[in-house]
C-alpha positions, -999 to +999 in steps of 0.1 A: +638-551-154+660-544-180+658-515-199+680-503-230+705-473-234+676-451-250+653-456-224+688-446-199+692-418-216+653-402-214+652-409-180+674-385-175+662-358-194+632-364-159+628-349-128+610-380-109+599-359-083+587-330-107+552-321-113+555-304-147+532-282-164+513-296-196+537-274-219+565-282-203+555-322-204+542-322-240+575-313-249+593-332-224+572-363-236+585-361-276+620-356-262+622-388-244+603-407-275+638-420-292+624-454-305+629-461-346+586-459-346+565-433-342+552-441-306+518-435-291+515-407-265+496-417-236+478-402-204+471-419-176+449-397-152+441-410-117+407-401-101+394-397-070+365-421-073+355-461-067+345-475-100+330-498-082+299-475-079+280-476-106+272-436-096+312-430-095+318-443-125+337-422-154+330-430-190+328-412-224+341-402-257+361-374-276+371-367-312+402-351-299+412-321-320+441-338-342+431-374-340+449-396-327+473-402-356+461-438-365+431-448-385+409-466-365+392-499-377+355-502-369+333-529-369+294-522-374+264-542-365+236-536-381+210-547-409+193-535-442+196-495-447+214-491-416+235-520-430+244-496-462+247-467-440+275-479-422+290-493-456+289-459-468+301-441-439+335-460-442+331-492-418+355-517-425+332-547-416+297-550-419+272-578-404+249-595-379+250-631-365+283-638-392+304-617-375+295-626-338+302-664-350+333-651-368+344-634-333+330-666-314+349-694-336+374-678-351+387-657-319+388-627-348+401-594-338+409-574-364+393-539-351+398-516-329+359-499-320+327-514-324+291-498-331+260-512-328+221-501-338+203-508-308+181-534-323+215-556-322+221-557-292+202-586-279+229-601-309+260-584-299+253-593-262+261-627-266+298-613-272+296-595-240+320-619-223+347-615-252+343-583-259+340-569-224+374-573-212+388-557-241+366-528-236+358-532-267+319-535-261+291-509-273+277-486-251+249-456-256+279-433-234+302-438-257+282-433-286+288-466-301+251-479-299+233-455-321+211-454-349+236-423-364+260-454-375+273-422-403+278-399-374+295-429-352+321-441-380+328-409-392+336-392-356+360-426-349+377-421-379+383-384-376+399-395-339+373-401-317+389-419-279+368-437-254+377-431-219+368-453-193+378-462-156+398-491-148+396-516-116+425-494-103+403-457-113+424-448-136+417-436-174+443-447-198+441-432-232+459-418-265+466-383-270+480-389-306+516-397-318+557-384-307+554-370-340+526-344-337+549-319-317+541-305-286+513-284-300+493-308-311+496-331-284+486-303-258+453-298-276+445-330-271+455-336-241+435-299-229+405-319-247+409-348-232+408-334-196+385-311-202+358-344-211+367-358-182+362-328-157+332-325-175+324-363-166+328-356-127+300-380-108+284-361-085+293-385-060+330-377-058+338-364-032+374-348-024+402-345-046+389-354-081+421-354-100+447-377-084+478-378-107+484-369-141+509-387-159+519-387-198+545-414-211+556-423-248+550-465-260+588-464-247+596-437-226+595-424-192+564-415-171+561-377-166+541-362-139+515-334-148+506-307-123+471-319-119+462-288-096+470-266-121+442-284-146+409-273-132 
């Protein structure tokens, strides 16, 4: 694969074999972030579970400390007051059976979290195939079925991230943007982990933390010493 002089050049600033503390690999990370765009800081933390299990598997939410440094756009189903609720809490769309025939014949996308009252869920579940696979479906762990719609779009607007397991077990989410300095990011991250050591199914057994890894939208992966975080 072909990879550009930029890219060259951060991998060098990378000890491959290193496992780095956070400090050190927050600041590593916004070194090796040289593209003209403010990229996305990642983390992608390994666990030692089968998400197979439905008693292994790892999923929640955060409002991480400094957001994530982009404004999510969230989609709420739900009728009458709770309708206006959401309206007022800053949703961007609004509806009931529109939007799922919207979503259905339109293949429409344009949001990134989705909340739902639970009396709309027999609704929403007929998007469960579409909206599945993009994660992108509500869920009473993550806080995205609720009848608090205020409390829902509010906390996803002030930075709230889902974490969830792959096929693979491994969590992928953002810790917030190259641009929020080391700091910043480190909070998040600390926040981040710490919801997920939290998480811990009581059926893991063994090493719980597997690798650690944080990476820029173009940069290099760098390794995290995941003894060191609890």
């Amino acid at each position: 694969m072909f990879r550009g002089k930029k890219y060259q050049d951060s991998v060098k600033l990378v000890e491959k074999s290193k496992l780095y503390d956070t400090g050190e690999a927050m600041e590593l990370v916004t070194k090796t972030a040289k593209a003209k765009f403010d990229e996305t800081v990642e983390a992608h933390i390994r666990l030692g579970v089968d998400s197979r299990h439905a008693d292994q598997q790892v999923r929640g939410a955060i409002v991480l400390p400094h957001g994530t440094g982009k404004t999510a756009k969230v989609l709420v189903f739900a009728k009458g007051p709770k309708a206006d609720e959401a309206q007022t809490a800053g949703a961007d769309y609004v509806g009931e059976m529109e939007l799922v025939q919207k979503i259905q014949g339109e293949n429409w996308f344009d949001f990134d979290v989705v909340v739902a009252t639970p009396d709309m869920m027999g609704v929403v579940g007929r998007l469960g195939k579409v909206l599945g696979p993009k994660g992108l479906m509500p869920s009473p762990k993550a806080g995205t079925v609720t009848m608090d719609v205020t409390k829902a779009v509010s906390e996803i607007k002030a930075g709230k991230v889902e974490y969830r397991l792959d096929k693979t077990n491994i969590i992928h989410c953002p810790i917030g943007k190259a641009s929020f300095g080391a700091d910043k990011l480190r909070e998040n991250f600390d926040a981040l982990i710490g919801a997920i050591i939290k998480a811990k199914p009581a059926a893991a057994k063994g090493q719980y933390l597997r690798s650690v890894v944080v990476a820029s939208t173009m940069g290099p992966g760098i390794k995290i010493n995941q003894a060191k975080l609890g």
